[in-house]
DRENNURO-241322 format. One line per 10 residues: number of its first residue (from 1); their letters; for each residue y, x, z of C-alpha. Coordinates in nm, 3 decimals. Example, Ala and Ser with C-alpha at 12.3 -4.5 7.8 and 13.67 -1.06 7.14 Angstrom:
REM residues 2
1	AS	-0.450,1.230,0.780  -0.106,1.367,0.714
END
This chain:
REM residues 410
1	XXXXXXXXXX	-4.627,3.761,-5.204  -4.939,3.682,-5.031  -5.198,3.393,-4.909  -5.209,3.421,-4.535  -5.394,3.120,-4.373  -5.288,2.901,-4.610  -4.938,2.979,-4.637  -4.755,3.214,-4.895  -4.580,3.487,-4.702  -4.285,3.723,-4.851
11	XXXXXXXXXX	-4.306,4.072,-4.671  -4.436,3.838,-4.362  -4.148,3.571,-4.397  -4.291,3.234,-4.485  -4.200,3.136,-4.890  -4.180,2.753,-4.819  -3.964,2.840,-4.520  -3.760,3.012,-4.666  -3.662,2.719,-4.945  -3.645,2.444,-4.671
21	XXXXXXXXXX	-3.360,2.682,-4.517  -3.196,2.774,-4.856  -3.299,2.532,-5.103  -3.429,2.501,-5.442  -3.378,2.663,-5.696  -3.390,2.966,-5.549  -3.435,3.384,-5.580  -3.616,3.599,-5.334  -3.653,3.953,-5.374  -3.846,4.200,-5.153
31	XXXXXXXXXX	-3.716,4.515,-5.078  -4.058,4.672,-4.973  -4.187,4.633,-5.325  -3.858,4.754,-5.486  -3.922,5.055,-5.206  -4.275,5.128,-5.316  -4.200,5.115,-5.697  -3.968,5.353,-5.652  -4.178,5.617,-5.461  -4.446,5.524,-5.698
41	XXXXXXXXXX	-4.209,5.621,-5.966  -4.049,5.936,-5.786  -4.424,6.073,-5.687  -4.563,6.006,-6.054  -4.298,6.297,-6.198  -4.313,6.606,-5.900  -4.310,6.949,-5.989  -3.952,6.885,-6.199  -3.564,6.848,-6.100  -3.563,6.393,-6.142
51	XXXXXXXXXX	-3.301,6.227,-6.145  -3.389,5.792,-6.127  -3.108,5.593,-6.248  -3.156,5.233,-6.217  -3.113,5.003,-6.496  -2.919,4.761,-6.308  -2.848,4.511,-6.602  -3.198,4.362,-6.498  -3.056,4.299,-6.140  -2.688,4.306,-6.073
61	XXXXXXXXXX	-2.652,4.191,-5.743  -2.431,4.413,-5.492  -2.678,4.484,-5.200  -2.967,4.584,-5.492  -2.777,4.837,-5.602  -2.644,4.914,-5.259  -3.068,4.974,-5.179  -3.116,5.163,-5.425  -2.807,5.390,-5.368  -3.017,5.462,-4.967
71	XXXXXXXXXX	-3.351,5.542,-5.147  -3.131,5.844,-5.397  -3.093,5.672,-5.704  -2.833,5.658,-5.957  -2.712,5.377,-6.194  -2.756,5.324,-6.576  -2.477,5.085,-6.678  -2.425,4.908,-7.029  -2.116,4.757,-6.968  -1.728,4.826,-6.775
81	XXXXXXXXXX	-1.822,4.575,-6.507  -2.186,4.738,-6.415  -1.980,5.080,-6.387  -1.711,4.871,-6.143  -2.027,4.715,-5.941  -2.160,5.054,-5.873  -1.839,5.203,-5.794  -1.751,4.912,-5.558  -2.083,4.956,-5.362  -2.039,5.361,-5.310
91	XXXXXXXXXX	-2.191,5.524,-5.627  -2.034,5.863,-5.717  -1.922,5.908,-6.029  -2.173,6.198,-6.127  -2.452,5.933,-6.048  -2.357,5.688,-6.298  -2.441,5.692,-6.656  -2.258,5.447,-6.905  -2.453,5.358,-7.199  -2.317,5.056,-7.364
101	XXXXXXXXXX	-2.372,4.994,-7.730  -2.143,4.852,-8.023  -1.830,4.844,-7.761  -1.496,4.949,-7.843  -1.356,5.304,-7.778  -1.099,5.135,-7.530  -1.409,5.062,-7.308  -1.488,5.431,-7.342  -1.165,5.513,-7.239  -1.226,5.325,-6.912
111	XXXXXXXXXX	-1.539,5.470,-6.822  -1.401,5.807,-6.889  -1.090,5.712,-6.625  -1.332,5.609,-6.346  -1.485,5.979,-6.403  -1.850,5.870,-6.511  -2.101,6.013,-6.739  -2.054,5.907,-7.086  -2.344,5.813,-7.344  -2.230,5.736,-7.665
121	XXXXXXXXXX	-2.502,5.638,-7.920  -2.322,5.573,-8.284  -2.121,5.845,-8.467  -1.800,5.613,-8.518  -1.757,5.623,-8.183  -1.873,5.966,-8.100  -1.633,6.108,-8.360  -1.315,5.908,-8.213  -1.436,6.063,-7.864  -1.420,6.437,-7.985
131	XXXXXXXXXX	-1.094,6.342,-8.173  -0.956,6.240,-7.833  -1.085,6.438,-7.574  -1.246,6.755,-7.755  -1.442,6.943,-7.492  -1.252,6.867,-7.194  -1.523,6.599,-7.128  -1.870,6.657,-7.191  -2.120,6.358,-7.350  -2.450,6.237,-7.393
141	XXXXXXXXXX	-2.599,6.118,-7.730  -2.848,5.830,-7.773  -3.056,5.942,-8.058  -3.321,5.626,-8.232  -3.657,5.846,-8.266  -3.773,5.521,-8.528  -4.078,5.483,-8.283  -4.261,5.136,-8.130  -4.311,5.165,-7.800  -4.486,4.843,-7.752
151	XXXXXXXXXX	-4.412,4.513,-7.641  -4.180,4.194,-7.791  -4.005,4.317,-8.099  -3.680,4.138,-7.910  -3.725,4.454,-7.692  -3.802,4.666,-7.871  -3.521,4.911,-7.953  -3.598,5.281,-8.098  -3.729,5.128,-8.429  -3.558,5.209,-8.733
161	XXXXXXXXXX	-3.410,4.849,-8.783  -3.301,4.855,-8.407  -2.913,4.854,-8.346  -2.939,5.103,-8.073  -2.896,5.524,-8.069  -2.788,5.746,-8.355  -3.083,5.837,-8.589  -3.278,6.106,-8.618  -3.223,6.162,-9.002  -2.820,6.165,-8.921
171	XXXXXXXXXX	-2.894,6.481,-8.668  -2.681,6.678,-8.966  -2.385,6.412,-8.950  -2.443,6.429,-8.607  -2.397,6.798,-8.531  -2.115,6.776,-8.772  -1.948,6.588,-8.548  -1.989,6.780,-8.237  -1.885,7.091,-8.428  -1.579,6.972,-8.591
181	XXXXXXXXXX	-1.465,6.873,-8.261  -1.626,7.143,-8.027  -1.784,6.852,-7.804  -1.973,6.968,-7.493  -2.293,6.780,-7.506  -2.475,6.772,-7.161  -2.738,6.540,-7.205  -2.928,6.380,-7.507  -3.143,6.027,-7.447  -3.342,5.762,-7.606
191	XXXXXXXXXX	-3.487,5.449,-7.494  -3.784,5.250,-7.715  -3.794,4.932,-7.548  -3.959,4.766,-7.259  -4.378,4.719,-7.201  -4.449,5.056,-7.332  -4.811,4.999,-7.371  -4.930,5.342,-7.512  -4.832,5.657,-7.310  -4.932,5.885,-7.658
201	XXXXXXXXXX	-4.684,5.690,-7.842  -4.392,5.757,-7.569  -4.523,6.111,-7.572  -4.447,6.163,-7.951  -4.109,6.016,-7.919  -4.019,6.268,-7.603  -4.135,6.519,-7.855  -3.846,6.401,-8.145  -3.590,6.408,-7.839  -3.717,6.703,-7.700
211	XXXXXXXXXX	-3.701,6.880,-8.070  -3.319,6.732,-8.108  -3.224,6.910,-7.787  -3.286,7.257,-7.906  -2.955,7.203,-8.069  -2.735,7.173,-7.799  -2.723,7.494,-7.535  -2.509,7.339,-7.293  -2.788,7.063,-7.167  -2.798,6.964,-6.791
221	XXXXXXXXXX	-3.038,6.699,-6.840  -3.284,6.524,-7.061  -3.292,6.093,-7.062  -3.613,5.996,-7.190  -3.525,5.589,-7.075  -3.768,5.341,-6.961  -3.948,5.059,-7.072  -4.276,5.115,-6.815  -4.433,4.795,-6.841  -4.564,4.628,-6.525
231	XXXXXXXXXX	-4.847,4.386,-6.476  -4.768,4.003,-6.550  -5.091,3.890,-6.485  -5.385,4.008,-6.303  -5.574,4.161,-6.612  -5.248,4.240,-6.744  -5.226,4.586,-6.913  -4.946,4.808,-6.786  -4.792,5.201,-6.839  -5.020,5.452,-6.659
241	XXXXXXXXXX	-4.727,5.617,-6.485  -4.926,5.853,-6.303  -5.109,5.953,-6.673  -4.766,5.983,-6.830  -4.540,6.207,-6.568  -4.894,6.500,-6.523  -4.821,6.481,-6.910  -4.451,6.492,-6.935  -4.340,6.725,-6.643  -4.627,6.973,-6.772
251	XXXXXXXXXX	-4.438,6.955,-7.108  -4.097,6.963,-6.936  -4.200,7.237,-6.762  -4.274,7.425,-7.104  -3.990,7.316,-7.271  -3.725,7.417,-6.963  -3.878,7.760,-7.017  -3.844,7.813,-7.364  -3.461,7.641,-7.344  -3.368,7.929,-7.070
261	XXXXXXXXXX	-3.259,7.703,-6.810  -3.346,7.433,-6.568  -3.241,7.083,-6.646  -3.270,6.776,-6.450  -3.577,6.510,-6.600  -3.394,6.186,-6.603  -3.544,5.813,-6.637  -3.315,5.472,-6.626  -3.577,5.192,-6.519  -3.503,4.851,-6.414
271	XXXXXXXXXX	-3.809,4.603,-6.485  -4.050,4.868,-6.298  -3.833,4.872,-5.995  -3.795,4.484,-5.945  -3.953,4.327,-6.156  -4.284,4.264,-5.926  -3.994,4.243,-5.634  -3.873,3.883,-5.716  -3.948,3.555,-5.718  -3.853,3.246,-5.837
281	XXXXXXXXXX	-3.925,2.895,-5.633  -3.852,2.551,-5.747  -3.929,2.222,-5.669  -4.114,1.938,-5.834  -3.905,1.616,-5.950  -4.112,1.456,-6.168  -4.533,1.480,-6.234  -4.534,1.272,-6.594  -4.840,1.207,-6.811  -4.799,1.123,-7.154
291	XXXXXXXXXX	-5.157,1.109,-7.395  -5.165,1.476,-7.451  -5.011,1.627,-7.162  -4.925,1.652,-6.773  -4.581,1.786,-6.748  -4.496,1.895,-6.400  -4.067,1.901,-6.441  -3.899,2.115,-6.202  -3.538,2.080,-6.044  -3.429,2.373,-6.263
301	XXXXXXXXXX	-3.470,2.514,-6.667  -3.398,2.806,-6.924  -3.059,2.826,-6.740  -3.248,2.942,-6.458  -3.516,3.143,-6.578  -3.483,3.229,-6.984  -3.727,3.407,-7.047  -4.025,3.246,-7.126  -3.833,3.067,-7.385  -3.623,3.369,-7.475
311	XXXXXXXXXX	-3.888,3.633,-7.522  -4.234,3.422,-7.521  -4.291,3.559,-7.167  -4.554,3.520,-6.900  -4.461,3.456,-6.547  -4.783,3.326,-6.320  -4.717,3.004,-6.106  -4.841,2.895,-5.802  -4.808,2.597,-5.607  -4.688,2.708,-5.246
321	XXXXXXXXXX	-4.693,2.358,-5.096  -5.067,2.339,-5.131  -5.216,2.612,-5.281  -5.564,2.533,-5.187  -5.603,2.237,-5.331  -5.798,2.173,-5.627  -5.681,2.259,-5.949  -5.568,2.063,-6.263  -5.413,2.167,-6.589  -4.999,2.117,-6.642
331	XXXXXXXXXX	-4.740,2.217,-6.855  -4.460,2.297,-6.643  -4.102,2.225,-6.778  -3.735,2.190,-6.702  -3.443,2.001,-6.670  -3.274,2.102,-6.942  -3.143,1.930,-7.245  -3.378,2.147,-7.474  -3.724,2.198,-7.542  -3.751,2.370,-7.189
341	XXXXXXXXXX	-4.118,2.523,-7.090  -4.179,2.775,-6.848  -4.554,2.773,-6.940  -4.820,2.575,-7.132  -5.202,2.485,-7.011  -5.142,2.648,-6.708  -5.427,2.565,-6.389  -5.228,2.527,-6.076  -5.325,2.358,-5.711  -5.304,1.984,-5.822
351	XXXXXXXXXX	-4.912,1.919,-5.824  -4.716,1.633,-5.647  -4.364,1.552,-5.649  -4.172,1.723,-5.407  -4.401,2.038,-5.418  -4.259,2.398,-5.455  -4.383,2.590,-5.744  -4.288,2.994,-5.713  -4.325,3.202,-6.034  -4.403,3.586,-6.016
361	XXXXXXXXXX	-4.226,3.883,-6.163  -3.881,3.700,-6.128  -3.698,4.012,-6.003  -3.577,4.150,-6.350  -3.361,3.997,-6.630  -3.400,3.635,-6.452  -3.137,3.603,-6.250  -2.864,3.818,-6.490  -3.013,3.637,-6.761  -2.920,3.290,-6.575
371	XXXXXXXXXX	-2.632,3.108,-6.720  -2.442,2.743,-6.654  -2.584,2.532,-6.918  -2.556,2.194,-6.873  -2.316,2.266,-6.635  -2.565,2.340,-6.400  -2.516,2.580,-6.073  -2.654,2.895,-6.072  -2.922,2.932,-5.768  -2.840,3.145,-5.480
381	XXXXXXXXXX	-3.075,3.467,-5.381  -3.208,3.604,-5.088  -3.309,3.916,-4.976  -3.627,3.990,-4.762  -3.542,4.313,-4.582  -3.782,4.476,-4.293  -3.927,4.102,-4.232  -3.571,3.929,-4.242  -3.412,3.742,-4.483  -3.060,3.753,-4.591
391	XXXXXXXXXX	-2.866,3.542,-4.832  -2.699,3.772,-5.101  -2.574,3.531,-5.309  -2.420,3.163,-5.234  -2.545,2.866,-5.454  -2.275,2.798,-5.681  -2.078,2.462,-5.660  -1.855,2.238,-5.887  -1.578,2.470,-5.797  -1.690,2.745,-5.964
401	XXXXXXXXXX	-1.803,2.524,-6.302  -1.406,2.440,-6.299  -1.248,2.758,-6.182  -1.111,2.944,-6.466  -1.143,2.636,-6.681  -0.760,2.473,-6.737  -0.666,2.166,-6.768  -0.406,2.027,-7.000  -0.220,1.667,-7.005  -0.264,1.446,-7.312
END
């Protein structure tokens, strides 16, 4: 989003526009910065066979995942639904990974019925899988290399404590498994956790997964996950992608070599695809000072837009009604029946009721994340698309707070 003449401008569609025709609260995503982060990506790791899967539990909607499909992508899913989403909206089987964690082997089953790649990362369930389908379908394993890869420890997940992958000190157990049950393995993966700060410390945990994978000689490709962080601010540090793929296809390269055989370099983000893609407006309801504070309370809350509460997050804030006016220090809140604060101190163009704030970096976990507390509607979202916009998602109404709820007589 931009300041042209005085006015905010999506992908040259005007932001407050664009809430007078759909209303407020509302999502907006971009598909020219979704576009760019994805050649960005794509161009960061040449020289190898790469294979993107998008991480589409930070955006579910249908015509994301349909864009992403048209650019070459693929889809990593963590639940039965995400695998029916991308199936619905043309993926192929082959291009869509399920890794769920702590599900039941009945969801397995499923994922193995629609014909999709299966990563399983816990022996319980790995050893059920050989007992019932031996090598007549291959598997992935999610192995925990016990690293930090930066960022919010409620993100963080290839620690030792984390709940996610098989371990690397049960690799014995592990092969166990696979042997007792000749398993084809085709793929082995990790994943440390979003806002990867230091490239080194990804490189050393490619290194454990690279290591495990000597083990298997029936590979066809290598998932070394995601967790790229982008920039939240404007002196915000993010991943050096550009640093990390001449070091990691150079290493690829060597490793492909030594193994005999080709395989296919394969990544599953989701933040560093949309994150910078989205935004978030609301409006103003109420500007009230009490003798500490100037809250500026918006017409939505942490059912909207968890994450600052959730994870301690930063999302900047803007005021696209008058962004050049002078600025003035607020705490900007929500409607919700809970401490409810999208960000303290913050200096924004002086605020007055009726003004629409937009926050940045809205495009990932927002939305998904958004729920019907206080049996509040969920916004609708819009799509800006070659300098149109589209709505992809109706608000919700009443209707669909009552629809599956039923009512009994007393």
């Amino acid at each position: 989003m931009e300041l042209v003449n005085n006015r905010y401008k999506i992908d040259k569609v005007d932001a407050l526009s664009i809430v007078e025709k759909y209303g407020s609260p509302l999502y907006v995503y971009d598909t020219a910065r979704m576009k760019n982060q994805y050649e960005k990506f794509f161009n960061a790791f040449k020289g190898v066979n790469l294979k993107i899967n998008f991480a589409c539990k930070a955006l579910t909607n249908i015509n994301i995942l349909k864009f992403f499909m048209g650019l070459g992508a693929g889809i990593d899913a963590v639940s039965i639904q995400e695998v029916q989403l991308a199936l619905r909206v043309g993926y192929k089987p082959e291009n869509i990974i399920f890794t769920p964690n702590c599900v039941s082997m009945n969801e397995i089953k499923k994922a193995v019925d629609f014909g999709v790649r299966i990563n399983i990362d816990n022996l319980s369930i790995l050893e059920q899988f050989g007992h019932e389908y031996g090598n007549n379908i291959p598997v992935c394993v999610r192995i925990n290399p016990h690293i930090m890869g930066g960022g919010h420890e409620k993100i963080s997940t290839g620690h030792i404590d984390s709940k996610f992958g098989i371990s690397i000190y049960q690799m014995p157990h592990l092969k166990r498994v696979i042997d007792a049950n000749n398993m084809r393995v085709e793929g082995v993966h990790m994943h440390t956790g979003s806002d990867i700060l230091d490239v080194d410390v990804f490189l050393k945990g490619t290194e454990i997964l690279l290591d495990v994978a000597k083990n298997f000689p029936d590979l066809e490709y290598i998932d070394f996950g995601s967790g790229f962080k982008v920039p939240y601010k404007s002196d915000d540090i993010q991943t050096d992608i550009n640093a990390l793929g001449n070091k990691l296809v150079k290493r690829f390269q060597e490793f492909c070599k030594d193994y005999g055989k080709s395989l296919t370099l394969m990544f599953e983000p989701g933040k560093f695809l949309v994150s910078e893609a989205g935004y978030f407006f609301a409006r103003v309801n109420v500007v009230k000072q009490t003798t500490a504070t100037v809250f500026a309370g918006l017409d939505t809350g942490l059912n909207h837009l968890i994450r600052p509460m959730f994870y301690d997050t930063y999302h900047h804030i803007v005021n696209v009604s008058k962004p050049k006016a002078n600025t003035r220090i607020y705490t900007v809140v929500g409607y919700i029946c809970e401490t409810d604060t999208f960000g303290w101190n913050r200096k924004i163009s002086e605020i007055s009721e009726g003004d629409v704030l937009a926050f940045f970096n809205a495009g990932a976990y927002c939305f998904a994340m958004a729920s019907n507390y206080n049996s509040r509607y969920r916004p609708a979202e819009v799509l800006i698309h070659e300098g149109k916009d589209y709505l992809i998602r109706s608000r919700e109404t009443i209707d669909d707070i009552l629809r599956n709820q039923v009512e009994i007589e007393f």
